[in-house]
KEKE-3310 file (N, C-alpha, C; in steps of 0.2 Angstrom, whole numbers, plus 5000, padded with zeros to 4 digits):
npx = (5602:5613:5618:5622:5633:5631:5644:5642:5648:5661:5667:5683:5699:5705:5697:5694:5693:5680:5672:5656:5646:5642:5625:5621:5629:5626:5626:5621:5631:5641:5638:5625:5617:5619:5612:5598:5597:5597:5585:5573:5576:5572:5560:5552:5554:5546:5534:5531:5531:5521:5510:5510:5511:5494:5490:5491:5482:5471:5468:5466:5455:5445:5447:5438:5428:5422:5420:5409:5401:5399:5395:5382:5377:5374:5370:5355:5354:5351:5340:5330:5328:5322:5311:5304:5300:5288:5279:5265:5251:5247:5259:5274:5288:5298:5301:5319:5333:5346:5364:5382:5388:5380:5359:5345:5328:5313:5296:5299:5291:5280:5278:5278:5288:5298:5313:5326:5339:5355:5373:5389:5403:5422:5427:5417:5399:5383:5369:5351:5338:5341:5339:5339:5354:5363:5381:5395:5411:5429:5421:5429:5419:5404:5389:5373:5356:5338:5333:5327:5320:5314:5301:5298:5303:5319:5331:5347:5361:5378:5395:5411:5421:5438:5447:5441:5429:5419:5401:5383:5369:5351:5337:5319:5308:5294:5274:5264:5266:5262:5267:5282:5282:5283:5298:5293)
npy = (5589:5580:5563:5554:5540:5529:5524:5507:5501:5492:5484:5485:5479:5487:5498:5512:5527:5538:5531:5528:5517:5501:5496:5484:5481:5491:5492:5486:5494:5484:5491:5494:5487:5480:5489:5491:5478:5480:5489:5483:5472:5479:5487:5471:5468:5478:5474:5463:5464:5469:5463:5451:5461:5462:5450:5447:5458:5455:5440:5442:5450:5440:5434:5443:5443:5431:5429:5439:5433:5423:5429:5433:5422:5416:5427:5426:5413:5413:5421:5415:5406:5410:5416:5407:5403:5403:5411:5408:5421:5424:5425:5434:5434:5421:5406:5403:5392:5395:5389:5387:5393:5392:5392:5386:5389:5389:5384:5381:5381:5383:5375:5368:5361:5359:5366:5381:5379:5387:5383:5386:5379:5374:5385:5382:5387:5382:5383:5376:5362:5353:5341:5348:5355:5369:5375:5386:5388:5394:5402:5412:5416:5418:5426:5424:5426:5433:5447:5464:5473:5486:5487:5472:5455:5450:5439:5439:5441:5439:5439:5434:5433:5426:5437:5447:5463:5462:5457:5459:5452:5455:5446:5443:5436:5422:5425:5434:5440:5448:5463:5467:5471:5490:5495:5499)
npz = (5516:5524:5521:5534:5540:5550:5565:5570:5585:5592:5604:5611:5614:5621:5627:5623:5628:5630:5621:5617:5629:5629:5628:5632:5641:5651:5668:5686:5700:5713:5724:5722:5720:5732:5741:5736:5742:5755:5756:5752:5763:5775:5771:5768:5784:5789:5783:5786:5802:5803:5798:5808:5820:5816:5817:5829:5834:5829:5833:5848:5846:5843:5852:5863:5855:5857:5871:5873:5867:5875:5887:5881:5879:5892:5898:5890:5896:5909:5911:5903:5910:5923:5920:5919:5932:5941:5951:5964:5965:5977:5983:5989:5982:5975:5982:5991:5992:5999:5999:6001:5988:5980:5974:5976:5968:5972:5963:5950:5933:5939:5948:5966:5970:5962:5956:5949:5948:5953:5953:5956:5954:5958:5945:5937:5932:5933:5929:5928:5930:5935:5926:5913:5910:5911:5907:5912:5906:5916:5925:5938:5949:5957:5963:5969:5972:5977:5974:5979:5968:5963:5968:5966:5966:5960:5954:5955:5948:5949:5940:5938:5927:5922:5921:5914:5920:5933:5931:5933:5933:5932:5933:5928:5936:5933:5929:5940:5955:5970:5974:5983:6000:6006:6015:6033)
capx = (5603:5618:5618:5629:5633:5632:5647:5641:5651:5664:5673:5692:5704:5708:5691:5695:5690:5675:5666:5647:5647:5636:5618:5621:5635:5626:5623:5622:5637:5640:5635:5619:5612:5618:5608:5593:5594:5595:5580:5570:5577:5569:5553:5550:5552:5540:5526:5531:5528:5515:5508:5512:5506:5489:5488:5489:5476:5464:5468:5464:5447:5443:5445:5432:5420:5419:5418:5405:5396:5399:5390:5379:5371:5374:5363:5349:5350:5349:5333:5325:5327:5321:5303:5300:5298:5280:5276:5259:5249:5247:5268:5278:5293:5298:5307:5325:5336:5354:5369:5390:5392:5372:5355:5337:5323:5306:5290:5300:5286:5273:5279:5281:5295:5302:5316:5329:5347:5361:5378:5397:5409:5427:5427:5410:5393:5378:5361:5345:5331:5343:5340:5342:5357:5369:5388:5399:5419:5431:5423:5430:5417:5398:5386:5368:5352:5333:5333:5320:5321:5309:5295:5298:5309:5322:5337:5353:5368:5385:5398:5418:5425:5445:5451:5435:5425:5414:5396:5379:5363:5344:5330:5313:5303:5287:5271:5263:5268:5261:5273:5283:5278:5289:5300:5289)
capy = (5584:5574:5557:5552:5534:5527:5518:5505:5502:5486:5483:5483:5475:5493:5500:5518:5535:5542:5527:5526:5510:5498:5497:5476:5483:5493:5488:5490:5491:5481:5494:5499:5480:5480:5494:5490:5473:5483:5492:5477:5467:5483:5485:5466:5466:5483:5472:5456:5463:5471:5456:5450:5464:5461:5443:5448:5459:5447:5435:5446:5452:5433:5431:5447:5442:5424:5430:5442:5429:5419:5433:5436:5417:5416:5431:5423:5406:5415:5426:5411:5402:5416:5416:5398:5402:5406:5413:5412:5426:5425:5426:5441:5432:5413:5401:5401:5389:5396:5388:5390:5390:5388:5393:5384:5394:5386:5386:5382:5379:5383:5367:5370:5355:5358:5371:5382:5379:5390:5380:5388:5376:5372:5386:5382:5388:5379:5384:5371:5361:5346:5336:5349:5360:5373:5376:5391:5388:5401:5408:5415:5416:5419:5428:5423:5431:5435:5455:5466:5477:5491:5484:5466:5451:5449:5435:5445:5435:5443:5434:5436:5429:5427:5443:5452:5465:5458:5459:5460:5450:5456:5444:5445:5431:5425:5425:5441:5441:5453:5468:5468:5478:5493:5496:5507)
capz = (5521:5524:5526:5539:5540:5558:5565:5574:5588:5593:5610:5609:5620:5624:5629:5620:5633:5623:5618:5622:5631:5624:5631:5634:5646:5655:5675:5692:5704:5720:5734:5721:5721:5742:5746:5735:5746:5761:5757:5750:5767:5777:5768:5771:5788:5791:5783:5788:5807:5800:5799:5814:5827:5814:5819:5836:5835:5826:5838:5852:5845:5842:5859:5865:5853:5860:5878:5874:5865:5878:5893:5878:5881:5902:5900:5888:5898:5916:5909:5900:5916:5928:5917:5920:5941:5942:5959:5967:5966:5985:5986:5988:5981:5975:5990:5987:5998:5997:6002:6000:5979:5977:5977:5973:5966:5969:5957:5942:5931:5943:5954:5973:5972:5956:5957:5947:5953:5949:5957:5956:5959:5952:5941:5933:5935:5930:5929:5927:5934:5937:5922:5908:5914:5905:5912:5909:5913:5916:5929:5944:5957:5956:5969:5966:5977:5977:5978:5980:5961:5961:5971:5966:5966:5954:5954:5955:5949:5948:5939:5939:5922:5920:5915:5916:5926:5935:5928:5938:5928:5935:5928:5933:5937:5926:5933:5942:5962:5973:5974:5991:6004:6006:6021:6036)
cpx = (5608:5617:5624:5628:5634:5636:5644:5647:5655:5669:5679:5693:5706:5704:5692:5692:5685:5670:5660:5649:5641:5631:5617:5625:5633:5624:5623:5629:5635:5636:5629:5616:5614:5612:5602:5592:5594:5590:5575:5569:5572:5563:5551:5547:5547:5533:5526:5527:5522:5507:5505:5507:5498:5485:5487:5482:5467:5463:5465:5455:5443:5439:5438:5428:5417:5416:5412:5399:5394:5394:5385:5373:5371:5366:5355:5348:5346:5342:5328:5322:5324:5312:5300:5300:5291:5278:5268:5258:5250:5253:5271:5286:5295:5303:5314:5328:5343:5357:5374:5387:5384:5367:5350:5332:5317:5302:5293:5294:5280:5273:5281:5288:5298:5306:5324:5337:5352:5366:5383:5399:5415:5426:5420:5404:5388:5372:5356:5341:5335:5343:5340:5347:5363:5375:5391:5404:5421:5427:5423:5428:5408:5395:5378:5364:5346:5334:5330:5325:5314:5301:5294:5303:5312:5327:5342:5359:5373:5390:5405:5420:5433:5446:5446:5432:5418:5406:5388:5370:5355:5342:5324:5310:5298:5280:5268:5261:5263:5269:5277:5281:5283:5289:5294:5295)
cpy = (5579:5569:5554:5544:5532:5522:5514:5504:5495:5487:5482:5480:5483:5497:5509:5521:5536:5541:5528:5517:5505:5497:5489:5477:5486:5489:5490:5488:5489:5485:5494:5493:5478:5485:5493:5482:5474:5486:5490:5475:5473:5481:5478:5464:5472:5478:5466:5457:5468:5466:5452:5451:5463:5456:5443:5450:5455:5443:5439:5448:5446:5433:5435:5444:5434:5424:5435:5438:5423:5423:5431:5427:5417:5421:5428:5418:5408:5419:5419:5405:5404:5416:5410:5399:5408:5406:5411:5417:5428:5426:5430:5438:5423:5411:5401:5396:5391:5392:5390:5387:5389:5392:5389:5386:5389:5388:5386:5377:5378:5377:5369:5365:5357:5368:5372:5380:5383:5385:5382:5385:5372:5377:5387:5385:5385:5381:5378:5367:5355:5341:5341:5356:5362:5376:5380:5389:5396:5406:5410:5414:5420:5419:5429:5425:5432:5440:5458:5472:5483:5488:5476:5463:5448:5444:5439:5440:5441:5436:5437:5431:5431:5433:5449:5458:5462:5461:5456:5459:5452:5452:5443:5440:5431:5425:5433:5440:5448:5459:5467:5475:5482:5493:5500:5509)
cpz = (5520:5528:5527:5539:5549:5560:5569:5580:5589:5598:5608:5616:5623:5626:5627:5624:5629:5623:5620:5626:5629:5629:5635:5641:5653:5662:5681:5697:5711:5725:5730:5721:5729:5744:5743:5740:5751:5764:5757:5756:5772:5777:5770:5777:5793:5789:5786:5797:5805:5801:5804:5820:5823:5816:5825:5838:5835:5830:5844:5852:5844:5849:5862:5863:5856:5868:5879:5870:5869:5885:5891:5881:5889:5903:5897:5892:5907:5915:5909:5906:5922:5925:5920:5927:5940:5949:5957:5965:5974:5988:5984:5982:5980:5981:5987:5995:5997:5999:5997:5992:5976:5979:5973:5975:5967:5965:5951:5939:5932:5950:5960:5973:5968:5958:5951:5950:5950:5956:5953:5960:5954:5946:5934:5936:5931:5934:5925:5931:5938:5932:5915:5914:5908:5908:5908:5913:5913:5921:5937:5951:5954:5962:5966:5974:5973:5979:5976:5974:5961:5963:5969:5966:5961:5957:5952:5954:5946:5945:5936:5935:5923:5916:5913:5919:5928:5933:5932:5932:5933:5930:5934:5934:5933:5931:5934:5948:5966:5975:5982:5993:6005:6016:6026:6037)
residu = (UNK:UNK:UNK:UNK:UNK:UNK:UNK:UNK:UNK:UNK:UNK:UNK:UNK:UNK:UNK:UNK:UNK:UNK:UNK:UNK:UNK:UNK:UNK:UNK:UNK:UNK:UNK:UNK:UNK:UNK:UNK:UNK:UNK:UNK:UNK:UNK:UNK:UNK:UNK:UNK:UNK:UNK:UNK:UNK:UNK:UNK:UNK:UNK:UNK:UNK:UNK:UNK:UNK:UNK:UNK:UNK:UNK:UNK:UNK:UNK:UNK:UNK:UNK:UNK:UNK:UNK:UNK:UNK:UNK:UNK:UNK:UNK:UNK:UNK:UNK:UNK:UNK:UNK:UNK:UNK:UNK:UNK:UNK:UNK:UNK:UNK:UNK:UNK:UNK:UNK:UNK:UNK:UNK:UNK:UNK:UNK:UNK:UNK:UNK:UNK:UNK:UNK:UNK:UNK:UNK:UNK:UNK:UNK:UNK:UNK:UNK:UNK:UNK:UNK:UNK:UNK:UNK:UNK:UNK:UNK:UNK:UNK:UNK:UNK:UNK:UNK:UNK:UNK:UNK:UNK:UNK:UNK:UNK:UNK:UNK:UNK:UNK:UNK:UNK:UNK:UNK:UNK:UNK:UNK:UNK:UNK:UNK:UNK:UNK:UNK:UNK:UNK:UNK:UNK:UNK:UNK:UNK:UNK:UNK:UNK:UNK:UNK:UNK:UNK:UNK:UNK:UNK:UNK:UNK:UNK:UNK:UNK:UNK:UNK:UNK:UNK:UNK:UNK:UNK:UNK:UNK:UNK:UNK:UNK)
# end
C-alpha cells in the first residue's frame, strides 16, 4: 500500500477548473431559496386556512350544541310544568283560557285558581305560575293548545326558533283524568 499524501486544498484568486469546491462553499442558489419560499409561503397558507374553515366549523357546532341544549331545557321545563296540572278525576281535561300570544292552564298544583301560563311575546316565550317563570329568546312564534293525544289531554306547544324547523312538544298532564269520550 502506497501512502498518498492528501493535498489539502486552498482557494486561489483564480479558482482553477477541476478543483473540488470546498464544502464551507457550498450553497443554495437564488431561484432554489425563491422556490423553497414559494412552497413554504404555499404550505402555510393550505394549513393556515385550514385553520380557519376549522374554526368556522367549531364555531358553528358551538352554536348547534347550545340551541339543542337550549330545546333540550324548553322541553324539560314544559314537561315538568305540564305534571304539576292535576286534573280532577271528575274532568276530562284541565280549563285553559287562551288568548292572542297566551294560554292559561288551570289546577296547577291541584288549585282551581292557580294556573300554568305559557305567554309569547317580543320574541320570548315564558312559561310559569306567575311568580316562578322561565323565558326562552329567539324565538319566532309559538302556538300552544289542550289537544286530545290518544284518548286524553295533552298541551301541544309548537315552537319556531330563528333558523330552525319548527318543532312540536306533547306533555301530559299529572293526575289521572278520565279518558275523553270518543267522537260518535
Amino acid at each position: 500500500m502506497s501512502s498518498r499524501r492528501r493535498r489539502s486544498w486552498t482557494p486561489s484568486a483564480e479558482g482553477r477548473a477541476g478543483d473540488p469546491a470546498p464544502a464551507a462553499d457550498a450553497g443554495f442558489t437564488l431561484a432554489e431559496v425563491l422556490a423553497a419560499l414559494a412552497l413554504l409561503s404555499a404550505l402555510g397558507l393550505v394549513v393556515a386556512s385550514g385553520f380557519i374553515s376549522g374554526g368556522r366549523g367549531l364555531q358553528r357546532a358551538s352554536e348547534a350544541t347550545r340551541r339543542n341544549a337550549e330545546i333540550l331545557r324548553l322541553d324539560e321545563v314544559v314537561r315538568s310544568c305540564a305534571q304539576r296540572v292535576l286534573t280532577p278525576y271528575w274532568l276530562s281535561a284541565p280549563q285553559a283560557s287562551p288568548a292572542p300570544g297566551s294560554l292559561a292552564i288551570s289546577y296547577l298544583d291541584g288549585s282551581p285558581g292557580a294556573a300554568l301560563r305559557l305567554v309569547f311575546k317580543d320574541g320570548t316565550l315564558t312559561i310559569g305560575d306567575g311568580n316562578e317563570n322561565v323565558s326562552f329568546c329567539e324565538v319566532r312564534d309559538a302556538k300552544m293548545e289542550i289537544a286530545p293525544e290518544r284518548g286524553t289531554a295533552v298541551l301541544r306547544l309548537t315552537v319556531f326558533f330563528e333558523g330552525l324547523e319548527p318543532f312540536t312538544i306533547l306533555a301530559a298532564f299529572g293526575g289521572k283524568p278520565f279518558p275523553l269520550a270518543e267522537p260518535p
